[in-house]
TORBADREN-449551 format. One record per residue (C-alpha): residue in one letter; y, x, z. Coordinates in steps of 0.001 Angstrom, whole numbers, plus 500000, padded with zeros to 6 digits. Example, Ala and Ser with C-alpha at 12.3 -4.5 7.8 and 13.67 -1.06 7.14 Angstrom:
BEGIN
A495500512300507800;S498940513670507140;
//
This chain:
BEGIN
X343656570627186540;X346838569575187920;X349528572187189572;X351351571317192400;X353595572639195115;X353900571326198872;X356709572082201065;X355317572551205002;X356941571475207702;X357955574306210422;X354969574528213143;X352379572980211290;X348515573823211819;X347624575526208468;X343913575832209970;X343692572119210429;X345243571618206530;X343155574403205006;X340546571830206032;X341425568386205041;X342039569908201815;X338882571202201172;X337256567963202078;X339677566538199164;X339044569313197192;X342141570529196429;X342249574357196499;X345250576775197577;X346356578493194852;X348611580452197151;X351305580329200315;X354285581053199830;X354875581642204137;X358498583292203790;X359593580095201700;X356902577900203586;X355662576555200221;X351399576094199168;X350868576135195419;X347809573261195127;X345345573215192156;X343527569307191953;X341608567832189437;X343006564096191116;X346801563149192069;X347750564717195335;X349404561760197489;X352902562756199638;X352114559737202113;X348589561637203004;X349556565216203741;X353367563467205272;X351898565069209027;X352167568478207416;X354270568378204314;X357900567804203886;X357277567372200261;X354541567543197274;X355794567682193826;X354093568454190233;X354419571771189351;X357432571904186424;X357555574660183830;X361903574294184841;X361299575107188258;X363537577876189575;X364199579054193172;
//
């Protein structure tokens, strides 16, 4: 399984994401809401250009990540 984290965009319909997602199968590991950030688990590649209406970002999760 692939780790990765998406950065939202302000004002964006979590509902209507929690949704698409599950049709993908991709499955929230956890939200982040103070930092706006969803930790995504996927067996396949997660694609910026198809979450780009509520992500500002998606990036492979990096063991040198720091915040």
């Amino acid at each position: 399984m692939k780790i990765y984290l998406a950065v939202l965009k302000k004002d964006v319909d979590l509902e209507e994401l929690k949704v698409i997602l599950k049709e993908k199968k991709i499955k929230i590991l956890n939200h982040y809401k103070t930092i706006g950030i969803l930790k995504l688990q996927s067996e396949n590649k997660i694609s910026e250009k198809e979450f780009s209406k509520f992500c500002v970002s998606i990036e492979k999760e990096n063991d040198n990540l720091t915040i």
